[in-house]
C-alpha positions, 0 to 999 in steps of 0.5 A: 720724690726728687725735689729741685729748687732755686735759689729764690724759696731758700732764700726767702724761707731762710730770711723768715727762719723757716728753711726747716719746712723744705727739709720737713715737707721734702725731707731733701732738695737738689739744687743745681751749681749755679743756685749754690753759687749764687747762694753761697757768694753772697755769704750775707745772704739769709741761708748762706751758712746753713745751706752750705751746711746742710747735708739735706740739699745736694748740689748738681752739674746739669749735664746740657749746657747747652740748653742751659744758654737756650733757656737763657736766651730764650725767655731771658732767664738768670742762670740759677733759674736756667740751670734749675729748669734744666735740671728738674727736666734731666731729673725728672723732678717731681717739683721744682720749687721756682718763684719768679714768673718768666721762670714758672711759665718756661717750666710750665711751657716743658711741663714740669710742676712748679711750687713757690714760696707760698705754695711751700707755706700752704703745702705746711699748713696742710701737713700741720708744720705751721699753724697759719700762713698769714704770719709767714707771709707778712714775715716774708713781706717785712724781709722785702719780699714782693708778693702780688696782693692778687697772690696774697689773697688766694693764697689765703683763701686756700689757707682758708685765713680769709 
């Protein structure tokens, strides 16, 4: 299974203290040079540290550059994000872990499957790693993460927390 991942569901799982499920649930991620970076510069990020250190995440270059700028001037997108589309695509990825929504609907829009944070929660809960989602998600909410209320409560329909 070849999982790649933005930066947005490291961080969010790191601020809650939960990176460990992506490790548990994927057992390894790559992340393109532009996610590390991101991560990485701001060292007061919640994950910095432990995902520079973590053998479990492998960092790669993408090799089209050029799509890279495309995606970006296309459909408005950050680097980070761009990168991690394009590297899903030359990887063909079987999951790219990618929060934001223009990001979601230009990976849907070259047919790559995409999971998100909460997904990510749902997907442990299944696999018992966890024994509820809601905590996790009020964590997340408390951390200052958004999260749509239309979102938060199918995803605790499909927990079957509702």
């Amino acid at each position: 299974m070849i999982v790649v991942s933005d930066s947005s569901p490291l961080i969010s799982l790191a601020a809650i203290g939960r990176l460990d499920l992506l490790q548990s649930i994927f057992k390894s991620l790559i992340i393109p040079q532009a996610v590390y970076d991101e991560i990485i510069a701001g060292k007061d990020r919640p994950g910095a540290q432990e995902i520079a250190k973590a053998s479990w995440i492998e960092v790669r270059r993408i090799k089209s550059r050029r799509a890279v700028r495309q995606l970006m001037k296309s459909d408005k997108l950050h680097i980070g994000e761009s990168e991690a589309i394009i590297l899903s695509r030359e990887l063909k990825a079987t999951y790219l872990l990618l929060d934001d929504r223009a990001a979601r609907k230009a990976a849907g829009r070259k047919r790559i499957p995409v999971i998100g944070t909460l997904g990510t929660l749902l997907l442990a809960k299944t696999l018992s790693l966890i024994p509820a989602v809601e905590p996790c998600i009020r964590e997340l909410l408390g951390a200052g993460k958004y999260i749509d209320p239309a979102t938060y409560r199918d995803i605790l329909l499909k927990a079957g927390e509702l």
